[in-house]
TILOSE-752204 format. One record per residue (C-alpha): x, y, z; residue in one letter. Coordinates in steps of 0.25 Angstrom, whole numbers, plus 5000, padded with zeros to 4 digits. Layout:
BEGIN
XYZa ...
This chain:
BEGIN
500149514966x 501549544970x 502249504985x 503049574994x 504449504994x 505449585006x 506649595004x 504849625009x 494851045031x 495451175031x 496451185020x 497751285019x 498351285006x 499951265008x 501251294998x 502351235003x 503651284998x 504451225009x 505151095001x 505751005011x 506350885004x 506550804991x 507150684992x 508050624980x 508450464982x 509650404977x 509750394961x 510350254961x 509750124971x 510149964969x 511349964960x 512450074955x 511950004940x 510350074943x 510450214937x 509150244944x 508650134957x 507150204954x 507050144942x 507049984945x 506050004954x 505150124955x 505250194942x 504650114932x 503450174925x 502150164919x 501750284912x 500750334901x 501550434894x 500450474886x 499550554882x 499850654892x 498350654900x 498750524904x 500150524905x 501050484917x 501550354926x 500550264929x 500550184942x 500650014938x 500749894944x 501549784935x 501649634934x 503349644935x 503749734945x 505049664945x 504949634959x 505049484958x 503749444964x 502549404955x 503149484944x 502649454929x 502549514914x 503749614912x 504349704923x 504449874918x 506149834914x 506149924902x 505450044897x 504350054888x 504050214883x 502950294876x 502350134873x 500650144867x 499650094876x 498750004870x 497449964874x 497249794873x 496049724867x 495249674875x 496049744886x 495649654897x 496649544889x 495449434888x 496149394877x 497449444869x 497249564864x 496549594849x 497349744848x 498649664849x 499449754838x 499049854844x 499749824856x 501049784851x 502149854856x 500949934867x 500549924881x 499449864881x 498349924891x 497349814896x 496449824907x 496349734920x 495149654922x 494249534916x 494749424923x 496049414913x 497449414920x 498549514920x 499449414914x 498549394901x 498249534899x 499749544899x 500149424889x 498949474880x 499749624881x 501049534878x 500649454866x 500049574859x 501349644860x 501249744871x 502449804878x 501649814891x 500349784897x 499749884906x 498249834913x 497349944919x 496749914932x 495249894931x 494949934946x 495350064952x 496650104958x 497950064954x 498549964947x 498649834954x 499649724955x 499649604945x 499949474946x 500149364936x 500349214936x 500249194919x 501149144910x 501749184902x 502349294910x 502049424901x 503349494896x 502749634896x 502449734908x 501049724916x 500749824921x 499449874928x 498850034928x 497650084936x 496550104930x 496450234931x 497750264922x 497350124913x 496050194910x 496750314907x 497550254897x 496350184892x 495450314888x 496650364881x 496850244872x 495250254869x 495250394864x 496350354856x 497550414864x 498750364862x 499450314877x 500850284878x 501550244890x 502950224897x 503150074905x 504750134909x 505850104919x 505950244924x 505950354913x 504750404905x 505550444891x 505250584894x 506550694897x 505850754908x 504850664918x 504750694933x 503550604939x 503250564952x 503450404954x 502350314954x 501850284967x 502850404971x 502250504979x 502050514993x 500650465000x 499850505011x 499950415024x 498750335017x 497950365006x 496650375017x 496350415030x 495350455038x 494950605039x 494850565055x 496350545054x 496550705049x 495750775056x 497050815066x 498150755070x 498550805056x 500150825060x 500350665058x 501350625053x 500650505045x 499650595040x 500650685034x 500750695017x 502150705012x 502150764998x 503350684992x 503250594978x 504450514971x 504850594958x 505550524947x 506350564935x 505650484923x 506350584912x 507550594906x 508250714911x 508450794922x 507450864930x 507550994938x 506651054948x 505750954953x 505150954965x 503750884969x 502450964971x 501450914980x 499750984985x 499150934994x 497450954994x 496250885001x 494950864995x 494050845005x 492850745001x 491850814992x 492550934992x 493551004984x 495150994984x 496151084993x 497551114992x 498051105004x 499751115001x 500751124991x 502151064993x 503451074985x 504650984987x 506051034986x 506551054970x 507550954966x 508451024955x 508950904948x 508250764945x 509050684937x 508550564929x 509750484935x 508950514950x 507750414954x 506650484961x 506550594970x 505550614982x 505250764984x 504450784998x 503950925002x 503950875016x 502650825027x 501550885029x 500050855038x 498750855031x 497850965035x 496650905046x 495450855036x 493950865040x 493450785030x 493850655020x 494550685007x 495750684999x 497150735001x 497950734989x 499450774986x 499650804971x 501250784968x 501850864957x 503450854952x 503850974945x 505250984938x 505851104929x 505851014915x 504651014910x 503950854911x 503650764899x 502850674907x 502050764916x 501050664920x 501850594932x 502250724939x 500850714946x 500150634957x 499550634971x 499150544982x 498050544990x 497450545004x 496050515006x 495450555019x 494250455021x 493250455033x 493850325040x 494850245030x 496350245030x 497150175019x 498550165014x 498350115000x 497250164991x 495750154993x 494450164986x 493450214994x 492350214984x 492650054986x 492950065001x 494249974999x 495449994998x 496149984985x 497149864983x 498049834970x 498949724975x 499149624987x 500549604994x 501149485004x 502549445008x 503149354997x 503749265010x 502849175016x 502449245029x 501149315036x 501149465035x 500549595040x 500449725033x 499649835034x 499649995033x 500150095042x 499050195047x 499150325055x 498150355064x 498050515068x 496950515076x 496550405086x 495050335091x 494550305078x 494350145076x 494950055067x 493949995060x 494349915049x 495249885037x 495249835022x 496149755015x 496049635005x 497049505004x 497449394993x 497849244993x 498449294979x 498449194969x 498349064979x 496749094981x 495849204976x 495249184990x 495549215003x 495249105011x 496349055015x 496949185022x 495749155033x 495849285042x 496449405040x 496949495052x 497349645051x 498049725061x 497849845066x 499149885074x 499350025080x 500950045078x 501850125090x 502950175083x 504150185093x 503250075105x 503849965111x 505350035113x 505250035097x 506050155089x 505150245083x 505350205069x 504150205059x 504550045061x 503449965067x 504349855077x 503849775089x 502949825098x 502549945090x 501249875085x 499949875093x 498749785087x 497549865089x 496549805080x 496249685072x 495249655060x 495049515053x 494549465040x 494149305038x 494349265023x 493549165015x 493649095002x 492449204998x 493649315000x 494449344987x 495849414987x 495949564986x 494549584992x 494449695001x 494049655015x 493749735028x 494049685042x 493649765053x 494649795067x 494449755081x 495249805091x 496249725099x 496049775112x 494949695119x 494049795118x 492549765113x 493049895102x 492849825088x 493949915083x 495149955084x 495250115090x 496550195084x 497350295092x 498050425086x 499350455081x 499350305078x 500050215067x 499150075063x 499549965054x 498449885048x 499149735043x 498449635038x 498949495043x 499149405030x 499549265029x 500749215020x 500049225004x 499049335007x 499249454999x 498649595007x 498249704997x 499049804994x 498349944986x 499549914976x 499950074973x 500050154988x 501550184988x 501850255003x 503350255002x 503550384996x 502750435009x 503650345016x 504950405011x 504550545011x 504250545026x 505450495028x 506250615022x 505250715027x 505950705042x 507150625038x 507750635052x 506450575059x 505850495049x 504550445050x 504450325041x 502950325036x 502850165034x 501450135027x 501349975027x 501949875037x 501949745034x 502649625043x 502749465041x 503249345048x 504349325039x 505549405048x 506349385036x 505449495027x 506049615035x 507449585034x 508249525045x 507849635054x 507049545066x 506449685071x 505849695057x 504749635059x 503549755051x 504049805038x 503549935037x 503249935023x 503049825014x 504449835008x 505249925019x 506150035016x 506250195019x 507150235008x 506650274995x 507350174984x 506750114972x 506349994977x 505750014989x 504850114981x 504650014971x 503949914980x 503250014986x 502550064972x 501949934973x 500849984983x 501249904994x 499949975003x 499049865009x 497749895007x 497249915021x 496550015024x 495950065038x 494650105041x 494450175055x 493250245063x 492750375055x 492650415070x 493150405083x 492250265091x 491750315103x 491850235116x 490450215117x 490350145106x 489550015104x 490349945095x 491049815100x 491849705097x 491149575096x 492149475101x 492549335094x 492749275107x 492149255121x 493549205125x 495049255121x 496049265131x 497749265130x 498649215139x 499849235143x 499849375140x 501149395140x 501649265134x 502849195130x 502649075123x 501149055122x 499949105121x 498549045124x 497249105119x 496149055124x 494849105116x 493249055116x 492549125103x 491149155101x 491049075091x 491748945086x 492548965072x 492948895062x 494448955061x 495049045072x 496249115067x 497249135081x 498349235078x 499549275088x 500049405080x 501049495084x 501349645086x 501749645071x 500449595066x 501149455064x 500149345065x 501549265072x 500549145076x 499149105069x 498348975069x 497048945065x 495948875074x 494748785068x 493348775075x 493648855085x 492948925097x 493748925110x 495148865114x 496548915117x 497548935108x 499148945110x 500149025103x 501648985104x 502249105107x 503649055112x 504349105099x 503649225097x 504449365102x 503849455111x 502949555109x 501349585108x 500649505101x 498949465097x 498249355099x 497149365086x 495849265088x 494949255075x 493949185070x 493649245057x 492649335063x 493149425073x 494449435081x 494949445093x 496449495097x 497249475110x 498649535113x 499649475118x 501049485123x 502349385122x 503449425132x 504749345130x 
């Protein structure tokens, strides 16, 4: 696991002809002696370059990804061409490998899986001669991060695949194919190679959401698709012509596929190798209303004059599954009803933090009901013990409130706790479990959830203690959507931030004090190498949001079952303290008392033993003004009081 370190349905088919923009970036980033900033960062490859039926760049996760943190085995600083894969023996890496000549001089293909570790399936690929070590996940999805503690430190490159493209790989070699692949720096050896980057091409605002979200309301802005990809020049000479192709088609649950439009970017006559990447955007466009769950999908083509030697990574598509009450930002299986998670992220300072995805809400009454997410104590603890309780916010976010510029930045006052949901932790929870944690509303109401209103933005953030790692799905990449939206009304730009994430560390934000919410996990706007590079990494916390699959009526008989027969605040507003005086229903063995702030900040938290009634102060004399909540739990329900400090 790596950390973050700041410097952290009625269809009408459509041909549109009407190219509004392609976006070229600037050749050369960092320093005048780069001939090409794309290539440190982003434009390293994995690719199988043959046979041709499953040829193309591979999305990987690798041991050395040169940034610094956790980094082991070799970093991709040199290129490795047309190279044989060879299949290890026993590929599990139980024991060094009996095929050894065989994989002299080879990449070496081994499998994840039997209890052995990433670092002995990699020395065993190391001592048998092998140029590279590529493992194939052995669960679905993609490849996840890897870690590695062993010594000593592997002098070839790790790198992971999915399973599906290792099994691809795999079937080959068993019918006797011969498969060669590419470990490059940027080129792929070929004279003419356009490809759409990995992790390149524009997303949906998530990759599910609920059909009751677009059923009208369809002209929201979040719900927009954006056909828009980042297309590289991997060949050796010049490309003419190119321009991105893009469909759109929904497939509506057990029924068949409809094209709803096609869209053409401007052409770009020239495309020089010297050039980086281009991003070619055939504009903004709604979705169509949808009566029924199923799967929109943009299919992405880049066409050139020259005829391509490497035509399988001029493809790919992105997906939108409409689901009956489920969004999510990062990928999820719905045949396992979780979300799927290849890696966990925290800051590498020591300090609390709170991070979460953005949600758009279209249409408003519909209750939030729950959310997913899984945690790790990394490599201090298998278990989860120690983290106690675990709060998530749900916050309702006021672009432009409080006297606050309108500005896709969330800044004090804009943020509205609505809901909270809890999760207690024992030494029978282990890291990277999924767990469910159901929301309560905030507003003391006898509700038991939190109601949503329309035209609305939430963020969901999970509140984590120094040394907690939240999971992240390890291959969502939003910033190409970011950056086209950005260049689709350039003169109002509306910057479509996807994952917020704040801390008690001021100093992770820069020296800015208003900074206090990082809109993404490493903040920029502007398209450069390594702002894309850290993005690649699938920085999406796996959170997602589960909501009514209809509207609760008022009558309804659901009710809140309170923790407390007691819990009163005061003063209200305050200035240098707070009392809270509580009597609970029942006396508990650890009551965790919590004074968080309009950030999501737990700015004050302290833990009471065998407790059932008392009064406890916060010392609030150094805190800043603003609104603030005072959060009682006993590790089996929650209550929530808001407050105000008025300095």
């Amino acid at each position: 696991m790596k950390r973050i370190f700041r410097s952290l349905i009625v269809f009408t088919l459509l041909v549109n002809s009407v190219n509004l923009f392609a976006q070229k970036v600037p050749a050369f980033f960092g320093s005048a002696a780069e001939t090409n900033w794309f290539v440190s960062q982003a434009g390293k490859n994995v690719a199988v370059t043959a046979p041709v039926s499953i040829a193309g760049i591979k999305e990987y996760t690798i041991g050395n990804n040169g940034d610094g943190s956790g980094d082991w085995g070799r970093a991709i600083d040199s290129s490795w061409y047309g190279i044989s894969v060879v299949k290890a023996i026993d590929t599990l890496g139980n024991n060094p490998y009996t095929n050894a000549s065989a994989l002299n001089g080879k990449i070496a293909l081994v499998y994840r899986g039997g209890g052995i570790t990433f670092h002995q399936k990699a020395l065993y690929a190391q001592q048998a001669g092998a140029v590279a070590c590529v493992i194939v996940n052995n669960i679905p999805g993609g490849p996840i991060g890897m870690s590695s503690t062993g010594t000593p430190n592997p002098s070839i490159p790790v790198i992971m695949i999915s399973q599906a493209d290792g099994n691809a790989i795999n079937a080959q070699l068993s019918a006797g194919q011969t498969v060669t692949m590419n470990i490059s720096l940027w080129k792929t050896n070929v004279n003419n190679d356009l490809a759409l980057v990995n992790n390149g091409l524009s997303l949906f605002h998530a990759t599910m959401i609920p059909q009751n979200q677009l059923t009208r309301n369809t002209s929201a802005p979040a719900y927009n698709y954006i056909p828009a990809a980042y297309v590289a020049n991997f060949g050796n000479n010049t490309q003419t012509g190119v321009k991105l192709v893009s469909t759109l088609s929904f497939t509506p649950t057990n029924g068949q596929s409809n094209l709803i439009r096609k869209d053409s970017s401007v052409t770009l006559a020239s495309f020089p190798t010297l050039d980086s990447i281009i991003c070619p955007l055939a504009g903004e466009f709604n979705l169509p209303n949808t009566a029924s769950t199923g799967i929109y999908q943009v299919d992405f083509t880049v066409k050139q004059n020259e005829t391509d030697n490497l035509l399988n990574n001029n493809s790919g598509s992105t997906t939108l599954t409409v689901t009956d009450s489920i969004f999510s930002k990062g990928k999820y299986d719905l045949v396992k009803g979780e979300p799927i998670v290849g890696s966990g992220y925290a800051f590498g300072s020591a300090s609390d933090m709170s991070w979460g995805p953005l949600y758009y809400i279209a249409n408003g009454g519909y209750a939030a009901r729950r959310v997913q997410f899984t945690v790790s104590a990394g490599s201090t603890s298998p278990t989860l013990d120690a983290l106690g309780t675990c709060e998530i916010y749900l916050m309702k976010w006021t672009d432009g409130s409080n006297s606050q510029p309108k500005d896709s930045v969330i800044e004090t006052g804009e943020l509205n706790m609505i809901g909270v949901a809890t999760r207690s932790f024992t030494a029978a929870d282990s890291n990277f479990k999924i767990y469910s944690a159901n929301f309560i509303n905030v507003d003391g109401s006898s509700r038991p959830f939190a109601r949503l209103d329309s035209n609305s933005w939430y963020w969901v953030c999970v509140s984590l203690p120094t040394g907690f790692y939240l999971g992240v799905d390890g291959s969502s990449n939003y910033y190409v959507r970011e950056y086209a939206r950005t260049k689709v009304t350039p003169n109002t730009p509306f910057y479509e931030f996807f994952a917020p994430i704040t801390n008690m560390n001021q100093n992770n934000f820069g020296n800015d004090p208003s900074v206090v919410v990082s809109m993404n996990p490493f903040d920029a706007i502007y398209v450069d190498s390594a702002r894309f590079a850290q993005q690649k990494k699938g920085l999406v916390p796996a959170i997602p949001l589960h909501i009514s699959k209809s509207i609760p009526v008022t009558t309804s008989t659901e009710t809140l079952k309170p923790i407390y027969s007691k819990l009163s605040t005061y003063p209200n507003p305050a200035t240098n303290f707070i009392k809270v005086d509580f009597d609970l229903l029942e006396s508990a063995e650890k009551v965790n008392v919590r004074l968080v702030d309009g950030f999501g900040r737990p700015v004050i938290k302290d833990v009471l033993t065998n407790t059932k009634s008392g009064t406890y102060t916060f010392n609030t004399e150094k805190l800043p003004s603003g609104n603030y909540y005072v959060i009682i739990n006993n590790g089996t329900g929650v209550a929530v009081r808001p407050v105000v400090i008025m300095k």
